[in-house]
C-alpha positions as a Markdown table, in Angstrom:
| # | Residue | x | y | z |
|---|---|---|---|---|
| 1 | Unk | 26.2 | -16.8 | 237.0 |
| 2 | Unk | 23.8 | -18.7 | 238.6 |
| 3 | Unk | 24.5 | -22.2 | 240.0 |
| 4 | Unk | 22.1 | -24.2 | 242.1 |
| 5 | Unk | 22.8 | -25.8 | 245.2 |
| 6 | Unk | 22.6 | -29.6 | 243.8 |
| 7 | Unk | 25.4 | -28.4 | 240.9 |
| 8 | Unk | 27.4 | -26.1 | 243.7 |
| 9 | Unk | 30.6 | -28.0 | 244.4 |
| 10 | Unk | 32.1 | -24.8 | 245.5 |
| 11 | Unk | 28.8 | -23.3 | 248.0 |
| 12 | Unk | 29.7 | -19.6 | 249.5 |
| 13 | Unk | 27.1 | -18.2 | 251.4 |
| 14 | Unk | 27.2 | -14.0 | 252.8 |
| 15 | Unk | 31.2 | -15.3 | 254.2 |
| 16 | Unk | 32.9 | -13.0 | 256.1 |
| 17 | Unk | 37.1 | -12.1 | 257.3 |
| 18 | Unk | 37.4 | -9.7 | 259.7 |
| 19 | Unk | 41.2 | -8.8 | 261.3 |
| 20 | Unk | 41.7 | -7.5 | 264.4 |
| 21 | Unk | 44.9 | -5.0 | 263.8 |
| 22 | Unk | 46.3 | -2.7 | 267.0 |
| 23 | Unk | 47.8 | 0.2 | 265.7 |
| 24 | Unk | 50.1 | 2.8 | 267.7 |
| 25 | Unk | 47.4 | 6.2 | 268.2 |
| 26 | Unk | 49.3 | 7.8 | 270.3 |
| 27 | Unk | 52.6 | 8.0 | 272.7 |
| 28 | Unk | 51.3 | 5.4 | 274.8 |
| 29 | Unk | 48.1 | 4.2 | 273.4 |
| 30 | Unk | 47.3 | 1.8 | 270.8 |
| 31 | Unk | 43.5 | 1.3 | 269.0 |
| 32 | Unk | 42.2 | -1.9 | 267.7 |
| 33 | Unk | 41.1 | -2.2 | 264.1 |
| 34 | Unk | 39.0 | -4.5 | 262.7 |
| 35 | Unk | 39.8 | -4.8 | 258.8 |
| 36 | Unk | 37.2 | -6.2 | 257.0 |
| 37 | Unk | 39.0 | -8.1 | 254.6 |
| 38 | Unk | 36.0 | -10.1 | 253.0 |
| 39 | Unk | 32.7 | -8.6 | 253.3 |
| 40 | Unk | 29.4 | -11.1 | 252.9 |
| 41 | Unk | 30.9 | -12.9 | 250.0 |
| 42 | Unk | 28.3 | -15.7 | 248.1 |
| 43 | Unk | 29.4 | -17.0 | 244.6 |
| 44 | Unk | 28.9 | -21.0 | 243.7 |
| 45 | Unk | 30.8 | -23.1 | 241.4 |
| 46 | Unk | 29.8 | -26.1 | 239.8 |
| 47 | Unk | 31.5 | -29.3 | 239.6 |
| 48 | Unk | 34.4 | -29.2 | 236.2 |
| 49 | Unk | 34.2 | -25.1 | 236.1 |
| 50 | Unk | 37.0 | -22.9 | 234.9 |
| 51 | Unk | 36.5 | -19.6 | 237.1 |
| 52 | Unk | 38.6 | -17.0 | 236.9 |
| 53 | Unk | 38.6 | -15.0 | 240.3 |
| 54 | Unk | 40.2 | -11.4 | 239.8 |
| 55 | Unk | 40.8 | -8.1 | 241.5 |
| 56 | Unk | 43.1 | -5.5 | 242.5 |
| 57 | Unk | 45.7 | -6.0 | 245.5 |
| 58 | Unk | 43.9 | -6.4 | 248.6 |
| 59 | Unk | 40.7 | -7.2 | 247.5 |
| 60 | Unk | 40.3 | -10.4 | 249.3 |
| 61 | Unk | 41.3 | -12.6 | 246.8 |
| 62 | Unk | 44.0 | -14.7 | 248.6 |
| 63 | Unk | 41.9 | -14.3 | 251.8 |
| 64 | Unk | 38.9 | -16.4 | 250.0 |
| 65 | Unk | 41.3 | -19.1 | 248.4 |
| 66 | Unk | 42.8 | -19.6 | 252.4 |
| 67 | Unk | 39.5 | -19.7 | 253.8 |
| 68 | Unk | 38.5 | -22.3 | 251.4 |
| 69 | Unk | 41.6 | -24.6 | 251.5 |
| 70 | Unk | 41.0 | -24.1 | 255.7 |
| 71 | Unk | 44.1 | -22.4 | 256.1 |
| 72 | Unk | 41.8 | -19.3 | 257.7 |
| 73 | Unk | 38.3 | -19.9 | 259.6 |
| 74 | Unk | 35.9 | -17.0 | 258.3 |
| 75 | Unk | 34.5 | -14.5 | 260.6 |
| 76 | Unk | 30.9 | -15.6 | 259.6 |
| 77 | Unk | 28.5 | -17.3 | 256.9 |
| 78 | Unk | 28.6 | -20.7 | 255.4 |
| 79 | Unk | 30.9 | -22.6 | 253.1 |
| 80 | Unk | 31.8 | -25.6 | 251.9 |
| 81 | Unk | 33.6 | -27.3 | 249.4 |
| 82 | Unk | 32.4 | -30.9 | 248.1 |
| 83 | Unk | 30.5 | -30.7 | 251.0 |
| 84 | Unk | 33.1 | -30.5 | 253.6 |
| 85 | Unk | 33.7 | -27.5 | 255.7 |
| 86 | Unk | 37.3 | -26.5 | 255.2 |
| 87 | Unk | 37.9 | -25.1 | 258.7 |
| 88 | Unk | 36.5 | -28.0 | 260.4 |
| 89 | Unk | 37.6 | -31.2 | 258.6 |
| 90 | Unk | 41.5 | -29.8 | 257.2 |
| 91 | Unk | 42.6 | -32.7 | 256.8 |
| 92 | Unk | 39.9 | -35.0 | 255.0 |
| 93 | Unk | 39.7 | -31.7 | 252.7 |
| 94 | Unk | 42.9 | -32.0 | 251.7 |
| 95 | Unk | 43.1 | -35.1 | 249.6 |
| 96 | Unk | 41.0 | -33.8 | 247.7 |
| 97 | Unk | 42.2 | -30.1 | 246.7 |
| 98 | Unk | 45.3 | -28.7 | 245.0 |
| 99 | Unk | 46.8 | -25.5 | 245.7 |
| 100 | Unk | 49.5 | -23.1 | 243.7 |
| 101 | Unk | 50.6 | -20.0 | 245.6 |
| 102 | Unk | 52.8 | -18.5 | 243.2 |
| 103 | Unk | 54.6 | -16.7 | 246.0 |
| 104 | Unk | 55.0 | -19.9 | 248.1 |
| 105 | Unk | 56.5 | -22.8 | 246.9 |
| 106 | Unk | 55.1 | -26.0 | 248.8 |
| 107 | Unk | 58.2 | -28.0 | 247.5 |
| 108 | Unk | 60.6 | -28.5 | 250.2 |
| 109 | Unk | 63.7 | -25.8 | 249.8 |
| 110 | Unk | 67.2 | -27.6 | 250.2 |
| 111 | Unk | 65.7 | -31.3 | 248.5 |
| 112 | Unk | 66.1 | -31.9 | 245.1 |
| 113 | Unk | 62.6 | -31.9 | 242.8 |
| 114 | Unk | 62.2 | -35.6 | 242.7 |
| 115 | Unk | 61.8 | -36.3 | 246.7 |
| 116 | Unk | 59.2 | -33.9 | 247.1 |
| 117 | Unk | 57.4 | -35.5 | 245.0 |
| 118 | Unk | 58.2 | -38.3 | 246.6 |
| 119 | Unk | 57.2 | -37.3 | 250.1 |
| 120 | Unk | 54.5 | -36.1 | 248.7 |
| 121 | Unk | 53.3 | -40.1 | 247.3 |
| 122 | Unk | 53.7 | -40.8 | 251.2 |
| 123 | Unk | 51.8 | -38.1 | 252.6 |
| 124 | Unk | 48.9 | -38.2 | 250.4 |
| 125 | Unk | 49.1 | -42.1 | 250.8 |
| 126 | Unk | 48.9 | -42.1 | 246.3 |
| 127 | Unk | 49.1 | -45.9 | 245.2 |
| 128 | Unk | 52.1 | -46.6 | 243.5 |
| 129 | Unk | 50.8 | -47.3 | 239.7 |
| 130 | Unk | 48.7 | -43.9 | 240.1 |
| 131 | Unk | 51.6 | -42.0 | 241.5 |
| 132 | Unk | 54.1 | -43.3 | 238.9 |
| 133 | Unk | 51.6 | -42.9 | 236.0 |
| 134 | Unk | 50.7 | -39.0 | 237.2 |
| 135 | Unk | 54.1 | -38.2 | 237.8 |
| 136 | Unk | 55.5 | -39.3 | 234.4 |
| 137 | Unk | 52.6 | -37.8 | 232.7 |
| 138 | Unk | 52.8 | -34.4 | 234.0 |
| 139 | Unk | 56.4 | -34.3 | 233.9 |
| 140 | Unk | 56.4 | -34.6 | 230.4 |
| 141 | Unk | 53.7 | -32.5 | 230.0 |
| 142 | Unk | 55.4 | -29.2 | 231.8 |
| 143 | Unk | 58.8 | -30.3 | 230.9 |
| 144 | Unk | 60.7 | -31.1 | 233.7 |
| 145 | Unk | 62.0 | -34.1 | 233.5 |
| 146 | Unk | 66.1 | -32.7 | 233.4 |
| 147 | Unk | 65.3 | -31.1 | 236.5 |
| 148 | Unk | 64.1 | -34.2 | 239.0 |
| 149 | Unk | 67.2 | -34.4 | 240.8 |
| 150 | Unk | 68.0 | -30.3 | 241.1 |
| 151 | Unk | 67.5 | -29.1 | 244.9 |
| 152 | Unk | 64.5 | -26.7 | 244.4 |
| 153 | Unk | 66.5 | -23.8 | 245.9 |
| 154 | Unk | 68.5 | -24.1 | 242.5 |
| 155 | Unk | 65.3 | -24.0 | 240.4 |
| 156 | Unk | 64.4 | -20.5 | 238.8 |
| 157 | Unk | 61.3 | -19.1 | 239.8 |
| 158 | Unk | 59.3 | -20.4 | 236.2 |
| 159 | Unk | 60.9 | -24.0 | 236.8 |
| 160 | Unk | 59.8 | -23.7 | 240.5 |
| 161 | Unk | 56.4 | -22.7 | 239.5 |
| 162 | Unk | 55.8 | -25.5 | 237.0 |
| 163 | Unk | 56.9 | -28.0 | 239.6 |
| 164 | Unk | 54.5 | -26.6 | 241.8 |
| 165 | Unk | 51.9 | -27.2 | 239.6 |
| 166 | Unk | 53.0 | -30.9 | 239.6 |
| 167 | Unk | 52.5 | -31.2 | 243.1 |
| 168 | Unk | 49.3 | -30.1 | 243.5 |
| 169 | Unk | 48.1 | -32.4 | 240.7 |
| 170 | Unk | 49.6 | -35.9 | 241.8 |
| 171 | Unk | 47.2 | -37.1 | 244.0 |
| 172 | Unk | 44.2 | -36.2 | 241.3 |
| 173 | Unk | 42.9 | -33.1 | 243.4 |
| 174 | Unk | 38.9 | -32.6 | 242.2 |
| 175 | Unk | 39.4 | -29.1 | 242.7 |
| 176 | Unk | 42.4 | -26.8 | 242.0 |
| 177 | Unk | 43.4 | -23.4 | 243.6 |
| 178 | Unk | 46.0 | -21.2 | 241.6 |
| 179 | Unk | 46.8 | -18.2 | 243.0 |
| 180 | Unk | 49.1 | -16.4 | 240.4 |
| 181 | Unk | 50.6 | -19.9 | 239.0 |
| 182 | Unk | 52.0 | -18.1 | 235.6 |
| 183 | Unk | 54.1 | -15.7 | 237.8 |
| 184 | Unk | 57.6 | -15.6 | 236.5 |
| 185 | Unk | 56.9 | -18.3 | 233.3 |
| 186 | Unk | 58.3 | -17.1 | 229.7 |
| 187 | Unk | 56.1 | -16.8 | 227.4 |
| 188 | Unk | 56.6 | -20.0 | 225.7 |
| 189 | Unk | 56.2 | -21.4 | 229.6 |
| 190 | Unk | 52.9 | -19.5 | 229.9 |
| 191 | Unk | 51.3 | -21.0 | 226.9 |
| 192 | Unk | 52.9 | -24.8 | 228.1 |
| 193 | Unk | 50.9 | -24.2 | 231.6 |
| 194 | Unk | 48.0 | -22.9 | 230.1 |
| 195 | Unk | 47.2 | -25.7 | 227.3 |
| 196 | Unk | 48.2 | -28.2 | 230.2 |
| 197 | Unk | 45.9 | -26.6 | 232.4 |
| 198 | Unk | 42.7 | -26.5 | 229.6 |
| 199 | Unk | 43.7 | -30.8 | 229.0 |
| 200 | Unk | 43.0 | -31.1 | 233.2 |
| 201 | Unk | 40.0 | -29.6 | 232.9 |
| 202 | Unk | 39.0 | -31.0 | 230.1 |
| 203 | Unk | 39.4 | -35.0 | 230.7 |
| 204 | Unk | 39.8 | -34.9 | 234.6 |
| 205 | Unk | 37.1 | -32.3 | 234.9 |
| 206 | Unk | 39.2 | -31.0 | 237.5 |
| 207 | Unk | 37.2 | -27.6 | 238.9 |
| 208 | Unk | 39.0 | -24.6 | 238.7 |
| 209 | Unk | 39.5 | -21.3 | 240.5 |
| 210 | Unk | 42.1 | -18.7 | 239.0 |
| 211 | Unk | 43.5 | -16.1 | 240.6 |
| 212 | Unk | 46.0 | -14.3 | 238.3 |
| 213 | Unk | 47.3 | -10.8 | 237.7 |
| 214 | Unk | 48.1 | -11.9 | 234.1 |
| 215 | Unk | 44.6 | -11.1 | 232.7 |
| 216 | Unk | 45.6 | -13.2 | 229.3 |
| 217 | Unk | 44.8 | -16.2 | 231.5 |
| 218 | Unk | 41.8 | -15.2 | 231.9 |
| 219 | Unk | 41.3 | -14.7 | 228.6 |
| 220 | Unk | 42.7 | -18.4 | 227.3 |
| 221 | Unk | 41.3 | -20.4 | 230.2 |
| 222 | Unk | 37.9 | -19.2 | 232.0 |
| 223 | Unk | 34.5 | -18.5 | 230.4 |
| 224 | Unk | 33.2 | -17.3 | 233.7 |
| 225 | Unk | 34.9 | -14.8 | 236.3 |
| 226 | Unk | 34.1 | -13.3 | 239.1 |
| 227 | Unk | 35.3 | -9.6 | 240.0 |
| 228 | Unk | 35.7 | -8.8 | 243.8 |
| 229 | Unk | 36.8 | -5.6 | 245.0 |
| 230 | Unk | 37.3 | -4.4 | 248.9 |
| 231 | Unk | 35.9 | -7.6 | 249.6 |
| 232 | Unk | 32.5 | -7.8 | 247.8 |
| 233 | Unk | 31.8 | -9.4 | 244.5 |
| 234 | Unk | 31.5 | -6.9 | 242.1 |
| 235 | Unk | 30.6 | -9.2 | 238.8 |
| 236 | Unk | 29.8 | -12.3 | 238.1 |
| 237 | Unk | 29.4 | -13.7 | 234.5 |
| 238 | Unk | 31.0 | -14.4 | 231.3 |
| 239 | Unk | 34.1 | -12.6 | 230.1 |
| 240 | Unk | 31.9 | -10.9 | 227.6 |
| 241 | Unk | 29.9 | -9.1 | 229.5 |
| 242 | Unk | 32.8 | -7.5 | 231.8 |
| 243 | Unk | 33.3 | -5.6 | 228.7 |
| 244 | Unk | 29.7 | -4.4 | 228.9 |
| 245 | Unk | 29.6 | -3.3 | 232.5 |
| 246 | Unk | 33.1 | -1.5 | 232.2 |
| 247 | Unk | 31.9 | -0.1 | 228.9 |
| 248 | Unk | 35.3 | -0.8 | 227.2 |
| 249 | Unk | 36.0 | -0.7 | 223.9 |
| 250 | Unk | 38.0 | -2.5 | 220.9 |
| 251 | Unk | 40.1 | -0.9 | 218.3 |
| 252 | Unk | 40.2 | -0.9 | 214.5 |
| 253 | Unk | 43.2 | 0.0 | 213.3 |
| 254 | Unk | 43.0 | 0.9 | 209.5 |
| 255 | Unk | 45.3 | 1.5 | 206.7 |
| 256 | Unk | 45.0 | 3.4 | 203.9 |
| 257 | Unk | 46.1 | 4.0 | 200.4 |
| 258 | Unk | 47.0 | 7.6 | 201.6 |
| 259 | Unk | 46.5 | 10.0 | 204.0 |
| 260 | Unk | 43.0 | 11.4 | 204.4 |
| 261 | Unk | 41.2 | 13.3 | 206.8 |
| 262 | Unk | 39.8 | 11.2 | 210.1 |
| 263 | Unk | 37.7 | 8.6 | 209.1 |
| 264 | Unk | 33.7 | 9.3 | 209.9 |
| 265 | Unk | 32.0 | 6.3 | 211.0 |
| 266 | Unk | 29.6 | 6.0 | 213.7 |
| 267 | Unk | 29.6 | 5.0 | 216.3 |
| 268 | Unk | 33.7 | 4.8 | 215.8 |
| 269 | Unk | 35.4 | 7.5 | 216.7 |
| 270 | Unk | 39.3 | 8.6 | 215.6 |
| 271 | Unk | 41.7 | 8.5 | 218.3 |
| 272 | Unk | 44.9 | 8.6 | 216.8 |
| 273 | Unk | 46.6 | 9.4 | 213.0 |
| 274 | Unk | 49.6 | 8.5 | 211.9 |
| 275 | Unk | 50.1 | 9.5 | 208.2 |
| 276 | Unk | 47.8 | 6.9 | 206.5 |
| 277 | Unk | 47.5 | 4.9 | 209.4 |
| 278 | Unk | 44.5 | 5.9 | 211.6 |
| 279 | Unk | 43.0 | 3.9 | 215.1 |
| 280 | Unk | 39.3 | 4.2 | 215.8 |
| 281 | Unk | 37.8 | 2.7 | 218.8 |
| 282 | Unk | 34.1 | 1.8 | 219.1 |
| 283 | Unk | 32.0 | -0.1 | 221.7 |
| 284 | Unk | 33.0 | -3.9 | 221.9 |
| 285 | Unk | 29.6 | -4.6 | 222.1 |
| 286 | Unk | 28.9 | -3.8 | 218.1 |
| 287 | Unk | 29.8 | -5.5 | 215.1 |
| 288 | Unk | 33.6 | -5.5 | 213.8 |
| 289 | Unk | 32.5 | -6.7 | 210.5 |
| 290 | Unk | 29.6 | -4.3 | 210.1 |
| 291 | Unk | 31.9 | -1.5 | 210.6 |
| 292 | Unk | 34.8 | -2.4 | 208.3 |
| 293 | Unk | 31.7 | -2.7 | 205.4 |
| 294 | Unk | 30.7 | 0.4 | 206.3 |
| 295 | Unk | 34.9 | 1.6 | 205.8 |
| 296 | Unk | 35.3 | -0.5 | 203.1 |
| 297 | Unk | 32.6 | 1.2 | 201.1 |
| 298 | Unk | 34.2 | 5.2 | 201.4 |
| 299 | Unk | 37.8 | 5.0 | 202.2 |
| 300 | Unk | 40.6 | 2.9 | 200.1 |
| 301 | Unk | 41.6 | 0.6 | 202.4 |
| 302 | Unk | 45.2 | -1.5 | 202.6 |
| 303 | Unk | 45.1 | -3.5 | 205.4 |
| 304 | Unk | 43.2 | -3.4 | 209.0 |
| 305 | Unk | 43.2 | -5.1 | 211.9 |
| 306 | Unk | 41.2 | -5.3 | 215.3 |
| 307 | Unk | 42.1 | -5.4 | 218.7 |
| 308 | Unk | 40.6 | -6.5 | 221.6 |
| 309 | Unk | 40.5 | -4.1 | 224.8 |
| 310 | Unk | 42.5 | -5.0 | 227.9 |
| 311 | Unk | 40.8 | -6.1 | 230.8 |
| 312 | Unk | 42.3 | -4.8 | 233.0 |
| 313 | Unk | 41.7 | -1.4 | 232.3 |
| 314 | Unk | 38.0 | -2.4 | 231.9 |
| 315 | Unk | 38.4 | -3.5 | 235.9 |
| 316 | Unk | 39.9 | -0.5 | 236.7 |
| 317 | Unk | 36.9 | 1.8 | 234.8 |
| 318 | Unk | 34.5 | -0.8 | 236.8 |
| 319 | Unk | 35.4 | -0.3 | 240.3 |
| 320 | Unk | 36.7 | 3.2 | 240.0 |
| 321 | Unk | 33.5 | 4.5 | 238.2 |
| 322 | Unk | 31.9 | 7.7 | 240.1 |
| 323 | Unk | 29.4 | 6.9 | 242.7 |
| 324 | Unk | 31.6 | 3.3 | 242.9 |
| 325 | Unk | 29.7 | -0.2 | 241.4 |
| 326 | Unk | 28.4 | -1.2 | 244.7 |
| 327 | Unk | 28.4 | 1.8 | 246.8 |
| 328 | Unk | 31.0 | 0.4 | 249.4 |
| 329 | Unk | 32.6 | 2.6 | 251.8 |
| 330 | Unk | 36.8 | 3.6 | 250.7 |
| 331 | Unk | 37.7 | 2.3 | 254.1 |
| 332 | Unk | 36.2 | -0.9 | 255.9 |
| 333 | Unk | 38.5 | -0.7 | 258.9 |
| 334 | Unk | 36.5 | 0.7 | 261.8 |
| 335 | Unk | 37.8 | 1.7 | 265.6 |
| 336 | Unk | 37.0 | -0.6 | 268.6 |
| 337 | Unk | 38.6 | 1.1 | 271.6 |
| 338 | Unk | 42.4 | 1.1 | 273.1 |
């Protein structure tokens, strides 16, 4: 999706990770690998976006979102957020991100909930009617207010997550990283995050990048995502057409008054009967309604309903398709002596 450099508060420019890994190749010799763990990446985001940033394990994801909080200093290319090189100025980045790593709390371990946050109103220097205003707020908001004075180690993992999310919010970050921030949430949890998440965006116009597993964030928060795979970015568009490149498809499952033979509708196609019950899938690209008229008119129907595909799967057919998306080598690692 194409964002131009005066809208680009998020600028990535042909990045690059590379690791240098010894590994035993012999009785006495070791060979150094370099793993290549993000490969001339270049994606912008504007100012207020919702992007959702997905891929399977180890395909740089977490490796981007350190590079651009400055936690990691990339191998090569150009980036910056707000206009500030993470790498090089840290610190004056800082006040103005947030960051969730759902498998890293950044709470501190053996101190109950409140004086983290409290630390944290000294650390990010937050003036007091701010700090008290965005702490009551978004306490309320994800619920929390019972478990200020619990030491975090007692928290479970959802109730550790939410007050993550807290923390990276208090001193009004312009831009939020969440890496995984729904891990471990009930479902009733999920939904809290999500709407909270959607009212940040909305009035704050706080920019966001998600990086999630739990594709039905995706689906409830971002209009745009990004797809990287082995380091490269594979897609880059709306959540619609992810469907179109992966060539998924939605299913209508249809009831009828009794059992018949399998229902012929093009281009629909029968994939399963059960009795009267009958599941037809068909590109998600065509018209649901068009093809329930065309139903409608031949079969007697009872009841029907239509569901969407999973993502996830449409990933999977993506970067798994013969010849591969984007033609990238199965292993980026490459010898460089002993």
């Amino acid at each position: 999706m194409a964002v131009s450099d005066d809208e680009a508060f998020i600028d990535v420019d042909k990045v690059e990770k590379v690791f240098d890994v010894r590994r035993r190749a012999g009785f006495l010799r070791r060979e150094l690998r370099r793993v290549r763990a993000v490969d001339s990446l270049s994606f912008r985001v504007a100012r207020g976006e919702m992007v959702g940033y997905i891929g399977p394990n180890g395909a740089g994801k977490s490796t981007t979102i350190k590079m651009l909080t400055g936690i990691l200093t990339p191998s090569g290319g150009r980036l910056r957020v707000a206009g500030i090189d993470p790498s090089r100025e840290r610190t004056r980045l800082a006040h103005r991100i947030g960051v969730v790593f759902g498998q890293r709390t950044t709470l501190w371990w053996d101190l109950p909930l409140i004086d983290s946050y409290r630390l944290m109103h000294r650390m990010y220097r937050i003036p007091d009617a701010r700090y008290r205003e965005n702490l009551d707020r978004l306490v309320h908001l994800l619920d929390l207010g019972a478990l200020l004075d619990v030491p975090v180690r007692q928290l479970s993992l959802g109730q550790r997550m939410r007050g993550d999310v807290v923390a990276a919010l208090l001193h009004d970050p312009e831009v939020l990283y969440l890496d995984e921030p729904t891990i471990g949430l009930d479902v009733i949890s999920k939904a809290r995050v999500r709407e909270f998440l959607r009212e940040v965006n909305a009035e704050r116009g706080t920019t966001v990048l998600l990086t999630t597993h739990d594709l039905q964030d995706i689906e409830r928060l971002c209009s745009r995502v990004m797809v990287i795979d082995r380091g490269r970015l594979m897609y880059d568009g709306p959540l619609a057409g992810l469907h179109e490149v992966g060539e998924s498809e939605r299913t209508l499952v249809v009831d009828l008054e009794r059992e018949l033979p399998p229902i012929e509708a093009e281009p629909a196609r029968v994939v399963r009967v059960e009795g009267p019950r009958q599941w037809l899938a068909f590109p998600a690209g065509e018209s649901a309604a068009a093809l329930v008229a065309r139903i409608a008119a031949r079969y007697p129907l009872v009841d029907l309903s239509v569901r969407e595909p999973d993502i996830e799967s449409v990933i999977a057919r993506m970067l798994h398709a013969p010849g591969d998306a984007a033609g990238l080598p199965q292993d980026r690692s490459e010898g460089v002596g002993s």
